[in-house]
C-alpha positions in Angstrom: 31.9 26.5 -57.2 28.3 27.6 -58.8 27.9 26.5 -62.4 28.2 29.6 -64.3 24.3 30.6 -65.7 25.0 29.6 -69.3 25.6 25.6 -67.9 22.5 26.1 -66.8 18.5 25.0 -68.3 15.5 27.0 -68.9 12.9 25.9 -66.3 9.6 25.0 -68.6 7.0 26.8 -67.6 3.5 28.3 -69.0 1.9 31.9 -68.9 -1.3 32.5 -69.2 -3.2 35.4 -70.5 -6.8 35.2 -68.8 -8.9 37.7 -70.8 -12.4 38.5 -69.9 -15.8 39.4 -71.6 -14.5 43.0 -71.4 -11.4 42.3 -73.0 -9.7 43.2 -69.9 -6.7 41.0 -68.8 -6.0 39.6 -65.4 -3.1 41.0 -63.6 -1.8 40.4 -60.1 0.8 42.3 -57.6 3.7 40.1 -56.9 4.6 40.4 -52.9 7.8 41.8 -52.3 10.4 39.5 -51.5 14.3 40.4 -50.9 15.7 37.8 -53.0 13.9 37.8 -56.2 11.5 40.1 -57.9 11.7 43.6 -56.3 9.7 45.7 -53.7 6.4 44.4 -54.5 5.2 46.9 -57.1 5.7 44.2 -60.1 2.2 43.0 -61.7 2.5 40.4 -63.8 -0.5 37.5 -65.4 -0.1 33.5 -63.9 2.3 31.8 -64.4 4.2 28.8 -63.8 6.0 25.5 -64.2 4.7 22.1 -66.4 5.2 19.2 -64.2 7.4 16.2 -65.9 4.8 14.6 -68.2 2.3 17.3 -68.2 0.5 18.9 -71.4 1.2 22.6 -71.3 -2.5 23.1 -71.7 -2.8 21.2 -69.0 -0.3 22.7 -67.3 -2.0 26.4 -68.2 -5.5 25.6 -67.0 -3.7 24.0 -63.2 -1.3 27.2 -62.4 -4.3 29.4 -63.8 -6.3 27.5 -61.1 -3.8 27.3 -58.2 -2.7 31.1 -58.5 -6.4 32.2 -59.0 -9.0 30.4 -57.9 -10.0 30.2 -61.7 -11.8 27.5 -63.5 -14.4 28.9 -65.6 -12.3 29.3 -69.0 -12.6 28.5 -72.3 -9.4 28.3 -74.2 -8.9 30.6 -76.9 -5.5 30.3 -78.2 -1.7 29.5 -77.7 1.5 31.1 -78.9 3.2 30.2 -81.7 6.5 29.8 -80.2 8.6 29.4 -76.5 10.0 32.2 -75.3 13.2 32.3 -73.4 14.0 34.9 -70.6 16.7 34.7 -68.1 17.5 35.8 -65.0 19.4 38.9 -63.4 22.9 37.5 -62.5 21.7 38.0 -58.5 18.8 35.5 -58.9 20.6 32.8 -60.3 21.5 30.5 -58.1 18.7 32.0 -55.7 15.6 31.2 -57.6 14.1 27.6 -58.0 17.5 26.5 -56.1 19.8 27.3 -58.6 18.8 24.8 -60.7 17.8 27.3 -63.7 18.9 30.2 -65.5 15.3 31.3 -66.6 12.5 30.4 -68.5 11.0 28.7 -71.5 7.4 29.6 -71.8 4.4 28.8 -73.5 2.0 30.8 -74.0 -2.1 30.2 -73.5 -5.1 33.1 -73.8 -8.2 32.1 -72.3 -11.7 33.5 -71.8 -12.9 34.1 -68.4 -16.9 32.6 -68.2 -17.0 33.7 -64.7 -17.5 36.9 -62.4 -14.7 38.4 -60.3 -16.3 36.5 -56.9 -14.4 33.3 -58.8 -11.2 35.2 -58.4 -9.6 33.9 -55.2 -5.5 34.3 -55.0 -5.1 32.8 -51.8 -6.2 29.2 -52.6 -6.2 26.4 -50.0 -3.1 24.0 -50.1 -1.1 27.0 -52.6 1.1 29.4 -51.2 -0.1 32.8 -53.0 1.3 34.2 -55.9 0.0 37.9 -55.5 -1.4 40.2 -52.7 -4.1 41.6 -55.1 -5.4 41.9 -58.5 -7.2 43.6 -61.1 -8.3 43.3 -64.6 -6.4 45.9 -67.0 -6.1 47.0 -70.3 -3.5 44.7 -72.6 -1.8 48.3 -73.5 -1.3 48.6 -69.6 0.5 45.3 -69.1 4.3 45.5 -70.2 5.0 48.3 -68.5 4.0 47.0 -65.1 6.3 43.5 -65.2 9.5 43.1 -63.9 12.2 44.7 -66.3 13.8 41.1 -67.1 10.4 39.9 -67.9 9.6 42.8 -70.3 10.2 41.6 -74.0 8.6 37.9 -73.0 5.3 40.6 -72.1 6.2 42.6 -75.1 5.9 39.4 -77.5 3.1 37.9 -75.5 0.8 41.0 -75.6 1.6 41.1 -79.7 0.6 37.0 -80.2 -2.9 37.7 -78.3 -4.0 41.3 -79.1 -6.4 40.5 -81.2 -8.1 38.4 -78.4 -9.0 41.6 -76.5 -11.4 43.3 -78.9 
């Protein structure tokens, strides 16, 4: 018998907000996939998980690189806080193999120093995290994340507004 969702821990994981000179924010389109995050019209910024041991800096600057091709950054801020979604009832027990019920985040904003030919979301030796992307206006972002997602956006987008200007 599955564990019932509450039994279950928050996978820790970072998000990154990669703002450029514009005060644009990177965005990519999630592929669609049956099983977990819809029909492929979700955006959402990089994400992912720390590795046992690893800074979440650390941890910000790698998944910002492996889901983007990214390395020319300059950090300018982190959230005060984790935040804590979880997942729709059908996803647990689908998504990182059952083992979570969602995820405890950490928040990082950093510059982009580069130009959009750095951008490459189909990295050698990562499987890719979006089929395209685009730089958008912050006011532009919660509305185009998954619904479960939302208030982590919501929160996330009030922490680092003051980055975009």
């Amino acid at each position: 018998m599955p564990k019932p969702s509450t039994d279950l821990p928050y996978r820790p994981c970072v998000g990154i907000m990669l703002i450029n000179r514009k005060g644009r924010v990177w965005i990519g389109r999630r592929p669609a996939t049956p099983d977990e995050e819809g029909a492929g019209q979700w955006w959402q910024m990089p994400q992912g998980g720390i590795d046992a041991g690893e800074d979440p800096r650390a941890a910000a600057a790698r998944e910002l690189f492996e889901e983007t091709g990214v390395r020319s950054i300059e950090f300018m801020a982190e959230a005060p806080e984790w935040y804590l979604y979880d997942l729709p009832a059908h996803l647990v027990g689908v998504s990182w193999g059952g083992r979570y019920r969602g995820q405890k985040q950490r928040w990082f904003a950093f510059r982009f120093l580069g130009d959009d030919r750095e951008v490459d979301i189909a990295p050698k030796g990562h499987k890719p995290e979006f089929e395209e992307w685009r730089w958008a206006d912050i006011d532009e972002v919660t509305a185009l994340i998954v619904p479960f997602k939302r208030r982590v956006y919501e929160d996330v987008v009030g922490v680092f507004r003051h980055l975009v200007s």
